[in-house]
TORFIZA-112372 format. One line per field, with one value per residue (C-alpha): residue number from 1; residue in one letter; x, y, z. Coordinates in nm, 2 decimals, m for minus. Each point is the difference from the previous one (the first is absolute). Layout:
N
nr: [NUM_...]
rest: [A_...]
east: [X_...]
north: [Y_...]
up: [Z_...]
//
This chain:
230
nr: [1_2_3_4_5_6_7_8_9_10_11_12_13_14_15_16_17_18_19_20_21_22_23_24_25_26_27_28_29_30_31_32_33_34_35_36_37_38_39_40_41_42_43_44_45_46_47_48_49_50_51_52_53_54_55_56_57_58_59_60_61_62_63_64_65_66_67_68_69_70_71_72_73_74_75_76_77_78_79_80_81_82_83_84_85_86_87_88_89_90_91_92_93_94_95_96_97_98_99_100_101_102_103_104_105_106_107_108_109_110_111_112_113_114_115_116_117_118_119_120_121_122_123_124_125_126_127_128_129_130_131_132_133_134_135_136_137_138_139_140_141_142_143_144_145_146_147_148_149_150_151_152_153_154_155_156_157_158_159_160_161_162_163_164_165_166_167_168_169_170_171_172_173_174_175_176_177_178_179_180_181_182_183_184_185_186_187_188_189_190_191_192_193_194_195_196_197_198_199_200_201_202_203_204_205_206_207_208_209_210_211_212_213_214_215_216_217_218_219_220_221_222_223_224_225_226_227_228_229_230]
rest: [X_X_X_X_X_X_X_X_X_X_X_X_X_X_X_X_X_X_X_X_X_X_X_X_X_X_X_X_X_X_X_X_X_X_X_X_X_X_X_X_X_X_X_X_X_X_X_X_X_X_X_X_X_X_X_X_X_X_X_X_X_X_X_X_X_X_X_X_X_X_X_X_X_X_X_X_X_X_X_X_X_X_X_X_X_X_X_X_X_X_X_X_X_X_X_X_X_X_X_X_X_X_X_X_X_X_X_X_X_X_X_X_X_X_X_X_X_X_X_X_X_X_X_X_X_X_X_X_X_X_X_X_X_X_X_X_X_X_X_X_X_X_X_X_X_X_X_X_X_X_X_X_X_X_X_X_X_X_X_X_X_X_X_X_X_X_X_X_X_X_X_X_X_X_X_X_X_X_X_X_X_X_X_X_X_X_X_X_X_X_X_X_X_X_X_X_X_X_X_X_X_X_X_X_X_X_X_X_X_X_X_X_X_X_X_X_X_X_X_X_X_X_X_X_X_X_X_X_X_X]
east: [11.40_0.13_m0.12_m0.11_m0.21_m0.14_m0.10_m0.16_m0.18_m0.11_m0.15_m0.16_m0.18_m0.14_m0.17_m0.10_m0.17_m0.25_m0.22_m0.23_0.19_0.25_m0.04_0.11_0.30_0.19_m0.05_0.21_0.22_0.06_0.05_0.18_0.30_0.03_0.08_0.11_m0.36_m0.16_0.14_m0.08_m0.34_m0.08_0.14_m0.30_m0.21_m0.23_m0.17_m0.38_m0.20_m0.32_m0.06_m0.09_m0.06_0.21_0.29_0.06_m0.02_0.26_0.27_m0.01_0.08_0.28_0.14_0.02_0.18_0.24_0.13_m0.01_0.24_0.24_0.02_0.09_0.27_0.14_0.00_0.18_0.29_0.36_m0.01_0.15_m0.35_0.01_m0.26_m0.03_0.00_m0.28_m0.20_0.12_m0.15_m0.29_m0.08_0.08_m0.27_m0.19_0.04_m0.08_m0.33_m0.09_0.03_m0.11_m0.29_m0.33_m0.34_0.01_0.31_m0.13_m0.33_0.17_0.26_m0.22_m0.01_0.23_0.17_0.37_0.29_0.27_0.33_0.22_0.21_0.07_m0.36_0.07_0.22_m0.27_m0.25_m0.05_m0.01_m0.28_m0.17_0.04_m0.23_m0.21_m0.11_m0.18_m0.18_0.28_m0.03_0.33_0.07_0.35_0.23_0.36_0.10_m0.06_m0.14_m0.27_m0.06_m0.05_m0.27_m0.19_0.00_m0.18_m0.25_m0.06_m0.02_0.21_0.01_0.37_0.32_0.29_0.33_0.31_0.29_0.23_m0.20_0.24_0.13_m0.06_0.14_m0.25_m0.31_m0.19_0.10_m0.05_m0.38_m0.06_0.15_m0.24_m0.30_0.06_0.09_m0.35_m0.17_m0.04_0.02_m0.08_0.18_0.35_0.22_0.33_0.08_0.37_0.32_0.05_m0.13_0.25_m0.07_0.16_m0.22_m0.31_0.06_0.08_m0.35_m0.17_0.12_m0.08_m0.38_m0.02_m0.12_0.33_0.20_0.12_0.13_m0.21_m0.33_m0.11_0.06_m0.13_m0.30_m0.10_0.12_m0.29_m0.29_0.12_m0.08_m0.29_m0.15_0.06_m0.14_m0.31]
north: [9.27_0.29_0.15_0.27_m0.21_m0.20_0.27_0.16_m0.32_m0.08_0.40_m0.10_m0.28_0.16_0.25_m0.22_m0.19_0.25_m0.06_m0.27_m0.17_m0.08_m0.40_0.07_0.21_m0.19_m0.31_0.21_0.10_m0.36_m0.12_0.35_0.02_m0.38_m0.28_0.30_0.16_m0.33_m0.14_0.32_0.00_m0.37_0.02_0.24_m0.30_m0.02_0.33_m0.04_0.08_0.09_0.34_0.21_m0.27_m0.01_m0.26_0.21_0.30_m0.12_m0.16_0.28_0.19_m0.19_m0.01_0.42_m0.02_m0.29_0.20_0.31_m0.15_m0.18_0.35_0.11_m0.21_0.05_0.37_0.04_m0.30_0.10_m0.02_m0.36_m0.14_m0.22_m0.22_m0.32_0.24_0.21_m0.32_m0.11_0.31_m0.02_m0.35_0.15_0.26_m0.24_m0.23_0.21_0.23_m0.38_m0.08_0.32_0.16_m0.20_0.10_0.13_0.15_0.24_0.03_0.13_0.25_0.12_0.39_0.02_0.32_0.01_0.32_m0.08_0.28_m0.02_0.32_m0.21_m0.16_m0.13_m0.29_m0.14_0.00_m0.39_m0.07_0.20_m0.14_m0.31_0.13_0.20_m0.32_m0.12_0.35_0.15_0.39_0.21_0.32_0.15_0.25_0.08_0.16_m0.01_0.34_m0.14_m0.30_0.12_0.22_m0.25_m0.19_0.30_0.01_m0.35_m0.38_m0.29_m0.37_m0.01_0.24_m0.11_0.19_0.01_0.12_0.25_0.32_0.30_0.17_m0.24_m0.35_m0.15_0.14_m0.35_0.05_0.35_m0.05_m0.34_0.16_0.31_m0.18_m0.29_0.33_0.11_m0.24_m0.16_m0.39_m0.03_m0.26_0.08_m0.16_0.12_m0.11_0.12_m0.16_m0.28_m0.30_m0.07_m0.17_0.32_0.24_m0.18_0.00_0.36_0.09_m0.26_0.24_0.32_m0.16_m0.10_m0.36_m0.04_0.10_m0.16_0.07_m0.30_0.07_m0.37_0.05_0.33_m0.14_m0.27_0.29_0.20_m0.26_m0.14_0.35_0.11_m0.33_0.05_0.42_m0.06]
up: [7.37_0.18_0.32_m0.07_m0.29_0.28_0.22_m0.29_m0.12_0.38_m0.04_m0.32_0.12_0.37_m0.21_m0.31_0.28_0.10_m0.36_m0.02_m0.25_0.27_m0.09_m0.32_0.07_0.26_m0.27_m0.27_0.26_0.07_m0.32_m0.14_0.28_0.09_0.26_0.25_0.01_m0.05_0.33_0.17_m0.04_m0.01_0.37_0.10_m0.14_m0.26_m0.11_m0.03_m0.29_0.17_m0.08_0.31_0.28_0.31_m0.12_m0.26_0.18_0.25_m0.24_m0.20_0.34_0.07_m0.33_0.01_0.33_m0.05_m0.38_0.23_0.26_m0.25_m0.19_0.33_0.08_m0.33_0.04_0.30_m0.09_m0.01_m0.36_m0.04_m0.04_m0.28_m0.17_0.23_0.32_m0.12_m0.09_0.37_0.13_m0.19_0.18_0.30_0.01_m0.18_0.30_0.26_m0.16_m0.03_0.36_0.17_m0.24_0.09_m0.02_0.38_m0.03_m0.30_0.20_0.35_m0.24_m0.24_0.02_0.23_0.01_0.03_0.01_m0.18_0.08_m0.25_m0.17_m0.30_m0.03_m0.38_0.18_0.10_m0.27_m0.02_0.40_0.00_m0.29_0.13_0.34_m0.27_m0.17_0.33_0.06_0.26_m0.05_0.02_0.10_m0.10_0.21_m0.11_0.34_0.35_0.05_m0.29_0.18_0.31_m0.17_m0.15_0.31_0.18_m0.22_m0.10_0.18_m0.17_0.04_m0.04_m0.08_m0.19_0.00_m0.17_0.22_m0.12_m0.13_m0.04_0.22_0.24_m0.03_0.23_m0.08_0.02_0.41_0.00_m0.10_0.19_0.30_0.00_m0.09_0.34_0.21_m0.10_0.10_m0.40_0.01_m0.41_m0.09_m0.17_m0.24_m0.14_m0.37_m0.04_m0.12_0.30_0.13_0.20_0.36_0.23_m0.20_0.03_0.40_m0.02_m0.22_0.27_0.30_m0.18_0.00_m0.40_m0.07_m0.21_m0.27_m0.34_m0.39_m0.12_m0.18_0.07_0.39_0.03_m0.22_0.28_0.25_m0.11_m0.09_0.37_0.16_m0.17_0.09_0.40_m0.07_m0.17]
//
């Protein structure tokens, strides 16, 4: 299976989920694409059959946003991914929707409302799905000059940034750096391409909570934040 199979398969089954026959359709799934899929899932435990009530309310939550966080780390992979590391990414995201999304967590995020600055917002289609599933509302800017606009008019919980927007190849900074000289302490987080240890400082002193290219980080990065702002 290629990548761009599981990506699309991963798309298939966030929005096949939001019928009531979602029982049903993860069970083909399972038994349609194999041991891969059947792994991931079984690691969110067992899905429950009980129509509307609250466990079956909350697994099928977490089974939206951990197929909408392994589409995402298959999306933005250097294209090497084969099969065994998409299934290893799968249980990642699995692992931690598993550990982080609780009942309270989904209570204290639920309607959040959170910017997301990005000029090339179709990279991150299935990170925000992933925050969709548990009722996180997004707001979409493609420049700096439109964020800054929205902001004016309008409070968020939380702002996410890429870095680079042209022509400026530190428009995360640019924005985050206005907004603390104003006086604007919501909470920032730059998703770009680096994770590494000297840029996370540098984010840190420019007054963002952090930065990182990995959907399953920012993913805790936000539920974390939300759950201090609310």
């Amino acid at each position: 299976m290629s990548v761009d199979d599981i990506v699309k398969l991963l798309d298939a089954i966030t929005k096949l989920l939001n019928v009531l026959i979602w029982p049903a359709v993860i069970l083909f799934i399972l038994i349609r694409f194999g041991r891969d899929l059947r792994d991931f899932f079984s690691s969110l435990g067992e899905l429950s059959l009980k129509g509307a009530g609250f466990e079956a309310s909350l697994k099928r939550k977490q089974a939206e946003a951990a197929a909408a966080l392994a589409a995402a780390a298959a999306s933005r992979s250097d294209g090497d991914t084969n099969r065994e590391s998409a299934a290893k990414e799968a249980k990642i995201a699995a692992d931690v929707v598993s550990e982080v999304v609780t009942p309270r967590a989904i209570r204290r995020v639920s309607r959040s409302t959170v910017l997301w600055v990005d000029d090339r917002p179709e990279n991150n289609i299935y990170a925000r799905q992933a925050l969709e599933a548990l009722g996180v509302n997004f707001v979409l800017a493609t420049s700096t000059d439109e964020a800054l606009k929205r902001i004016s008019r309008q409070r968020f919980d939380a702002i996410i940034s890429d870095m680079g927007r042209p022509p400026d190849p530190r428009a995360g900074y640019t924005l985050l750096d206005h907004l603390r000289s104003t006086g604007d302490h919501t909470p920032f987080i730059i998703y770009a391409s680096s994770r590494d240890p000297e840029h996370v400082a540098e984010s840190r002193r420019h007054g963002a909570i952090g930065c990182t290219n990995n959907a399953n980080e920012l993913f805790e990065m936000v539920l974390s934040t939300l759950g201090r702002a609310v």
